[in-house]
ROLUM-640960 format. One record per residue (C-alpha): residue number from 1; residue in one letter; x, y, z. Coordinates in steps of 0.05 Angstrom, whole numbers. Layout:
<banus>
{NUM; 'a'; {X; Y; Z}}
...
</banus>
This chain:
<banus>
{1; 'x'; {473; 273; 97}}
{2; 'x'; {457; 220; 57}}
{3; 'x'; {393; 172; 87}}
{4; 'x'; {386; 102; 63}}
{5; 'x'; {325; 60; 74}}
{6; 'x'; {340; -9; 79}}
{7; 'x'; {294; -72; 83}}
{8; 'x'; {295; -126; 145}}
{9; 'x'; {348; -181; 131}}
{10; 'x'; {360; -238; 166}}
{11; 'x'; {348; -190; 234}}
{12; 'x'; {283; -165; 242}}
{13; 'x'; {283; -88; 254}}
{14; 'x'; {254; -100; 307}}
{15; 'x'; {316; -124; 346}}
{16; 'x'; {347; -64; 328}}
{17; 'x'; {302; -32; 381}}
{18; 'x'; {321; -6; 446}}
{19; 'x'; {291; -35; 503}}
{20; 'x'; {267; 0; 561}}
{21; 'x'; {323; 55; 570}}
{22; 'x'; {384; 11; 535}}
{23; 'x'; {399; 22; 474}}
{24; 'x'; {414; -32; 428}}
{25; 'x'; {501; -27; 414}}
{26; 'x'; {536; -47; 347}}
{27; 'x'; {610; -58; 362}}
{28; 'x'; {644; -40; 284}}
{29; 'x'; {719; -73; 277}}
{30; 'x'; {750; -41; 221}}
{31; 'x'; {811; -63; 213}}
{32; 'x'; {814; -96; 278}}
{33; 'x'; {798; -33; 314}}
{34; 'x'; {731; -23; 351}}
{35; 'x'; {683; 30; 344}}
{36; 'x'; {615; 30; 384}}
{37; 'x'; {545; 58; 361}}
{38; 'x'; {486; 66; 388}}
{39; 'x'; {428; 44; 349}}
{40; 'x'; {361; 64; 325}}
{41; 'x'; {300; 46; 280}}
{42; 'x'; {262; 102; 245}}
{43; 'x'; {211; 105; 188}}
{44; 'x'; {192; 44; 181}}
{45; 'x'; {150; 48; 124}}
{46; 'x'; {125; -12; 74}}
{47; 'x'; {171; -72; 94}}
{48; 'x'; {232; -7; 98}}
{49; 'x'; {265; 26; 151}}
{50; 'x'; {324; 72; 170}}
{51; 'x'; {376; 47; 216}}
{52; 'x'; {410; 95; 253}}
{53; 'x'; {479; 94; 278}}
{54; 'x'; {503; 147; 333}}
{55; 'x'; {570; 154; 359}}
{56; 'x'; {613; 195; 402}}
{57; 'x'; {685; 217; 395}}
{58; 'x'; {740; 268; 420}}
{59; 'x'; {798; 297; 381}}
{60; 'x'; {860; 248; 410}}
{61; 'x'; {903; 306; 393}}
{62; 'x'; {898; 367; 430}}
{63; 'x'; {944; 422; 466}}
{64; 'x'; {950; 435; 546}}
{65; 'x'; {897; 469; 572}}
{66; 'x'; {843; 462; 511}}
{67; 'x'; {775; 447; 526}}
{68; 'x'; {765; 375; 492}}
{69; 'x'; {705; 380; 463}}
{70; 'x'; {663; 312; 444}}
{71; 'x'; {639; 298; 366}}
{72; 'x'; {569; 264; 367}}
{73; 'x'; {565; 231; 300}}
{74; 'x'; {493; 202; 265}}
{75; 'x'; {482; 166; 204}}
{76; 'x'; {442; 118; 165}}
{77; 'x'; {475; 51; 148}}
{78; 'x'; {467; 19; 73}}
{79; 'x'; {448; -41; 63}}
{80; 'x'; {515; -72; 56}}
{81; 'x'; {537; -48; 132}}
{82; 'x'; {464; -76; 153}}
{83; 'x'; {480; -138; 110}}
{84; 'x'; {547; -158; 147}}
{85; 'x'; {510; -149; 222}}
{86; 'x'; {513; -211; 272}}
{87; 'x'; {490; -224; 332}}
{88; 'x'; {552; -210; 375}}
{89; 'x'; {586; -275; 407}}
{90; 'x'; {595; -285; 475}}
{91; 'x'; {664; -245; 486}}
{92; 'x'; {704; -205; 518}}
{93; 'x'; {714; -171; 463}}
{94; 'x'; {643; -156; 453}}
{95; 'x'; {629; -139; 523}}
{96; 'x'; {559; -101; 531}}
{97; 'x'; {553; -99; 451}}
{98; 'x'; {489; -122; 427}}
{99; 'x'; {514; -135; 345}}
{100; 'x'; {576; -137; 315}}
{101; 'x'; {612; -131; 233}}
{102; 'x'; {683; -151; 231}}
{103; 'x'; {703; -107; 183}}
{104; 'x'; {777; -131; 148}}
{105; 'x'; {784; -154; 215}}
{106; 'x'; {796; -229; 203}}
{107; 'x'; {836; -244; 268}}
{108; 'x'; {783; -204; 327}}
{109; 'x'; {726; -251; 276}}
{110; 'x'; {772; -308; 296}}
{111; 'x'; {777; -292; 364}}
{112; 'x'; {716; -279; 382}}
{113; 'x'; {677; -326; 353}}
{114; 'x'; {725; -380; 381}}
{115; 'x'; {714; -347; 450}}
{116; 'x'; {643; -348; 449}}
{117; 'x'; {632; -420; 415}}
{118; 'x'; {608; -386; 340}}
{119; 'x'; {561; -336; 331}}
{120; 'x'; {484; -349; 313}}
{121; 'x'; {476; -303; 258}}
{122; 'x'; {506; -297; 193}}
{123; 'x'; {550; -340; 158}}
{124; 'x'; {628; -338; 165}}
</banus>
């Protein structure tokens, strides 16, 4: 597994933070489909951190009478996934989600930010 150490952008590492027992949630469309992660900071270190991402999936294909068994999924983001993270808008679409990065997903970007009135981070 690779780790990448990014430095704080235009969001404070900080934010990334959970509070209390709530994780902070990054809602990912790629391609206009969403993909939820839980968040986390670690080793911060001289103006550097890590950002975690940690997800949790099933196999959607499976035979009769299998035991589904769930995937949990953690990894660092680069600097160019931290880069393209808002503040999520005020949507349904972004229900619960703490950030977002539309992702080739030009029409939920649309959407959402015309739902919740524009976003207040990042440019278009």
């Amino acid at each position: 597994m690779t780790i990448h150490r990014v430095r704080h952008g235009s969001i404070p590492a900080s934010d990334f933070k959970p509070e209390k027992s709530r994780p902070k949630v990054l809602r990912w469309f790629q391609y206009e489909a969403p993909f939820d992660y839980w968040l986390s900071v670690g080793d911060e270190v001289g103006g550097k951190y890590v950002l975690w991402a940690d997800s949790v999936s099933i196999a959607l294909i499976f035979h009769q009478g299998e035991d589904v068994i769930p995937i949990s999924n953690r990894e660092s983001l680069a600097q160019s996934n931290v880069d393209q993270i808002e503040v999520a808008p005020d949507s349904p679409h972004t229900h619960n989600c703490d950030f977002v990065i539309f992702q080739n997903s030009p029409i939920l970007r649309r959407t959402c930010l015309a739902e919740g009135q524009g976003s207040s981070h990042a440019p278009i």
